[in-house]
C-alpha positions in Angstrom: 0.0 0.0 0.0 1.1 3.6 -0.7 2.0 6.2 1.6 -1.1 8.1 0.7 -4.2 7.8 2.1 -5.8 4.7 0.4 -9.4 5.2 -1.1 -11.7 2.3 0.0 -14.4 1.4 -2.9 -17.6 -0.3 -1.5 -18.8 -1.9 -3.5 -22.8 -3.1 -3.1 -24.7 -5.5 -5.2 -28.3 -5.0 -5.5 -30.8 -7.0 -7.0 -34.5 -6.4 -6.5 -33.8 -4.4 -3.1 -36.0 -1.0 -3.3 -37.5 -2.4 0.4 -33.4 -2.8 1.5 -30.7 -0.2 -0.9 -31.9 2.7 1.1 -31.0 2.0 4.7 -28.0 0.3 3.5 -26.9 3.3 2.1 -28.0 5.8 4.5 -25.5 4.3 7.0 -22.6 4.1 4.3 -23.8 7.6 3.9 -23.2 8.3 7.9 -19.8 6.5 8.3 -17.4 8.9 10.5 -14.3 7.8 8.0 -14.2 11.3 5.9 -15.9 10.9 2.5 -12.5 11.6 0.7 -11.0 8.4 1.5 -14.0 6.1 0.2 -16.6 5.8 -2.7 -19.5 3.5 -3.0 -20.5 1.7 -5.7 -24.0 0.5 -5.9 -24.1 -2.7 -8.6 -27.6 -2.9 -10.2 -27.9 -6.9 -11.0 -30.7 -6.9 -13.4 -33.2 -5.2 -11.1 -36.7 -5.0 -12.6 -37.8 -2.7 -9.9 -36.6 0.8 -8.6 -33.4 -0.2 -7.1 -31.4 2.0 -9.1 -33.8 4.8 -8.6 -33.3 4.9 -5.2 -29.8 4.2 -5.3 -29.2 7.3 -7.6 -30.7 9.7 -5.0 -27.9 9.3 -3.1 -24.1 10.6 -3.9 -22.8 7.3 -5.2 -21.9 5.6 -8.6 -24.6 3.2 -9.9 -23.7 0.7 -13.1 -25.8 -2.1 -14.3 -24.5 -5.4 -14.3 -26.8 -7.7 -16.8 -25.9 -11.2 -16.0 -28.3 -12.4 -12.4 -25.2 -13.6 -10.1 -23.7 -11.3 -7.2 -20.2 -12.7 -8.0 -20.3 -11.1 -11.6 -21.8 -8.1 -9.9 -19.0 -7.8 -7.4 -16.8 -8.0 -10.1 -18.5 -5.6 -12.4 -18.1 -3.0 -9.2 -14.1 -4.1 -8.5 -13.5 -3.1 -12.2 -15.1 0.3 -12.2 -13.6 0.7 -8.9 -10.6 3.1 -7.7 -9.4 2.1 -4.5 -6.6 0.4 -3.5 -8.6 -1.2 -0.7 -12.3 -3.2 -1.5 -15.0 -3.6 0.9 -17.7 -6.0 -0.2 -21.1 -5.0 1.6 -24.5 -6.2 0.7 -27.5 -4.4 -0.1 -29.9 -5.9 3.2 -27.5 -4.8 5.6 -26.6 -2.2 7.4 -23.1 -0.5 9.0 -22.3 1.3 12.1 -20.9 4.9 11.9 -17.0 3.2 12.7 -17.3 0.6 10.4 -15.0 2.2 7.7 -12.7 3.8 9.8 -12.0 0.5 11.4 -11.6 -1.1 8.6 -8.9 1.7 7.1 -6.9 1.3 10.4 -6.7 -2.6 10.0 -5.1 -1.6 6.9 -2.9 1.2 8.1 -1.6 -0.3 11.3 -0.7 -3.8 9.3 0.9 -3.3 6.2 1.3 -7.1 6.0 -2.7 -7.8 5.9 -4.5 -8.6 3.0 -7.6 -9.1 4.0 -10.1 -8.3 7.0 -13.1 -10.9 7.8 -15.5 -9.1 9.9 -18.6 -10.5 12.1 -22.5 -9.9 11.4 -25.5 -10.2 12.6 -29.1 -11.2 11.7 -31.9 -8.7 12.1 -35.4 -10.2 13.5 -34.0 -13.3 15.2 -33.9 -14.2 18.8 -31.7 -13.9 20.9 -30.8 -17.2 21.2 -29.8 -17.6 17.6 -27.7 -14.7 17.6 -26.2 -15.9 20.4 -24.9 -19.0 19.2 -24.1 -17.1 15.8 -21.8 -15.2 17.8 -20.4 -17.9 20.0 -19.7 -19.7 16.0 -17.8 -16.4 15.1 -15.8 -16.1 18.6 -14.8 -20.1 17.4 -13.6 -19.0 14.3 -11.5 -16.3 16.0 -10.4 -18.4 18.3 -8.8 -21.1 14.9 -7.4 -17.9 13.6 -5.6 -17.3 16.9 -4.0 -20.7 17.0 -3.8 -22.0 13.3 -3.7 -19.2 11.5 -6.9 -20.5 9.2 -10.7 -20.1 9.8 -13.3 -21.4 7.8 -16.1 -18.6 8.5 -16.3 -15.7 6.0 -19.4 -13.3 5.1 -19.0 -11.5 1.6 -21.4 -9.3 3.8 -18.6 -7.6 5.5 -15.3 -8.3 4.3 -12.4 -6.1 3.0 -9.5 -6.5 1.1 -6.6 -5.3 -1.2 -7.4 -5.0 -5.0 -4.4 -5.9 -5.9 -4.7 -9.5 -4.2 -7.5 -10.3 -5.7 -6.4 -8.8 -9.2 -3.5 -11.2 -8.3 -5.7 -14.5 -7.9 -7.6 -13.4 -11.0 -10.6 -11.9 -9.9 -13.9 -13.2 -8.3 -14.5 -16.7 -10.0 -17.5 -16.2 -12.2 -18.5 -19.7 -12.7 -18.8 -20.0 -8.5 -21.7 -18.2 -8.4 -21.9 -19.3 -4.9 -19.2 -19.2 -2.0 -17.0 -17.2 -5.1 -17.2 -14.1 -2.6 -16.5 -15.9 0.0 -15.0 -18.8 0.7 -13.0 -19.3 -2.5 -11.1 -15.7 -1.8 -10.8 -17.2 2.2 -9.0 -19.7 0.4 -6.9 -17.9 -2.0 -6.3 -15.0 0.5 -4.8 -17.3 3.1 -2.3 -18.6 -0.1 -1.4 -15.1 -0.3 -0.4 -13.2 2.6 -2.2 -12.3 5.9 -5.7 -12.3 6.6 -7.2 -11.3 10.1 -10.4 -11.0 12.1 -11.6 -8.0 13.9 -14.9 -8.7 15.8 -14.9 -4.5 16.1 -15.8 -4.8 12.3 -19.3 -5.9 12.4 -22.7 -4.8 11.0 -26.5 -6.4 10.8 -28.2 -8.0 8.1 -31.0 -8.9 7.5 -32.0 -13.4 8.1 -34.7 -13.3 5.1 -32.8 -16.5 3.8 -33.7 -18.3 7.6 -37.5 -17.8 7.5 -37.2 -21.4 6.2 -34.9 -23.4 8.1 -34.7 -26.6 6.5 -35.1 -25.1 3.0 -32.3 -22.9 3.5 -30.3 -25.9 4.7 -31.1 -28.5 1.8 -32.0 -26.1 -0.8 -29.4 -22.9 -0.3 -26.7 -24.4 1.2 -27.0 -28.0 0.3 -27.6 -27.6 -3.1 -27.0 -24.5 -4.5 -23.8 -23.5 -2.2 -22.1 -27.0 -1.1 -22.7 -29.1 -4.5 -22.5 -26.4 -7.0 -19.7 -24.9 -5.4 -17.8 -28.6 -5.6 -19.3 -29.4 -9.3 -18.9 -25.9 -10.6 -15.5 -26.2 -9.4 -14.7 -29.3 -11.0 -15.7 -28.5 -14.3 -14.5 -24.9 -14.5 -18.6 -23.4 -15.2 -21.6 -22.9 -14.2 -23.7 -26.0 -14.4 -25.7 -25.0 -11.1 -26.9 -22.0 -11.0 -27.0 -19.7 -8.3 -29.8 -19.7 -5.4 -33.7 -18.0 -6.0 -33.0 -14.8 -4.6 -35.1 -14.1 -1.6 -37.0 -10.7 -1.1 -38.8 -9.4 1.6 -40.1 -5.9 3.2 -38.4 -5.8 6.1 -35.5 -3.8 6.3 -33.0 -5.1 9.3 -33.6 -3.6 12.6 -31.7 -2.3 15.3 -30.5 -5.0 18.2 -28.5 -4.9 21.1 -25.6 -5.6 19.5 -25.5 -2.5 17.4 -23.8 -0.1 19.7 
C-alpha cells in the first residue's frame, strides 16, 4: 500500500432491493471515515424494480451489471472501482458509523494484511440464535488465533486489497456461490495475511432463515455446497445460483448495534 491515504471502494450488489438499498446506504452515507477516502458503488444486478432509482438519490456511482449472479456483480463493481482497498457490503445490511474507519486502520496499522473478515448479525431473530451465531464467530477467531486459518467468512462484511484479488484473477464467475466468499478465504490465506476483527461488524437482514430446513437442503446444500464442488470441478456454471429471496423488512436495530 502507498504512503497516501488509500481510497476504499464499497462496492454493493443490488438485485431487487428497493424495500433494502436505502438504509443500507443511508448508514454508508453516515460513516465517521471522511468521504475523501471512500466511494461507494452501488451494482444494479438486473433489477426489474426501482433499485437504481433509489440508489441514484444518493451521492454514489450506480452501473448495471446484466448477468443475475452477485459474484459477476461484485466483479463488475471491482472493475469500475478506484481504490486500492475493496470492501464487499450487501444491499440488506446495514453499518455502524466506525465501520469504515476500522476497517482503514486494520489496513494502516498492518501493512502485511490482505484481508479483514469481519462478524454480522441477523436482524429479526432471537436472541438465542444470535447468540450462538456469535459464540460460531468467537470459534472461528479463536482457529485464527491458534492456526492461522478459519473457515467462517461473510461476503457481507469483508475487506480487502485490490491488488490480491487482481493477483488470484478476480472473483471466479462460474462460483456463483461461495466465489465471494470462501473461494477468496482460500486464496487469501495462499497469499499473505488475513485477520479478524470482531470491532468490524454490521446487521443484516436473516430473510434467507425464515425457512430453516429449506435454507439448509436447498441454499446451502444444493446451490452453495454441490455447486460450489461441481462448478468447481468442471470450471462453469452447471448449477446456478440460489432463488434470490425478497422481503419488506429492512434489518432492525438490536443490542448488538452499539
Amino acid at each position: 500500500m502507498s504512503n497516501k491515504q488509500p481510497l476504499i471502494s464499497v462496492i454493493v450488489p443490488a438485485h431487487n432491493e428497493e424495500a433494502f438499498i436505502g438504509k443500507c446506504l443511508d448508514s454508508l452515507m453516515k460513516q465517521t471515515l471522511n468521504r475523501k477516502f471512500f466511494e461507494v458503488i452501488v451494482v444494479d444486478n438486473a433489477s426489474d424494480d426501482k433499485t437504481s432509482k433509489i440508489a441514484k438519490k444518493y451521492p454514489v456511482r450506480v452501473v448495471y451489471e446484466a448477468k443475475k449472479s452477485v459474484v459477476w456483480a461484485r466483479q463488475k463493481g471491482v472493475d469500475v472501482s478506484s481504490g486500492e482497498i475493496i470492501v464487499s457490503a450487501d444491499a440488506d445490511t446495514y453499518y455502524p458509523p466506525d465501520w469504515l474507519k476500522t476497517i482503514k486502520a486494520n489496513f494502516e496499522r498492518n501493512p502485511r494484511l490482505i484481508c479483514l473478515v469481519g462478524w454480522i448479525y441477523y436482524s429479526n431473530t432471537p436472541f438465542i440464535f444470535n447468540y450462538f451465531n456469535a459464540l460460531n464467530q468467537q470459534f472461528n477467531l479463536l482457529l485464527q488465533k491458534f492456526t492461522k486459518k478459519f473457515p467462517v467468512v461473510y461476503a457481507a462484511n469483508l475487506a480487502f486489497k485490490k491488488d490480491a484479488l487482481v493477483e488470484i484473477g478476480g472473483y471466479p464467475k462460474h462460483l456463483v456461490e461461495l466465489g465471494d466468499q470462501q473461494y477468496l478465504l482460500y486464496k487469501f490465506f495462499r497469499l499473505g495475511e488475513v485477520n479478524i476483527d470482531p470491532k468490524v461488524y454490521c446487521k443484516t437482514s436473516a430473510r434467507k432463515l425464515d425457512s430453516v430446513w429449506k435454507n439448509i437442503l436447498l441454499y446451502n446444500g444444493w446451490h452453495r455446497i454441490i455447486g460450489y464442488i461441481v462448478n468447481g470441478l468442471m470450471r462453469k456454471e452447471v448449477i446456478g445460483p440460489a432463488p434470490a429471496i425478497r422481503t419488506t423488512i429492512p434489518p432492525q436495530k438490536s443490542r448488538f448495534l452499539r
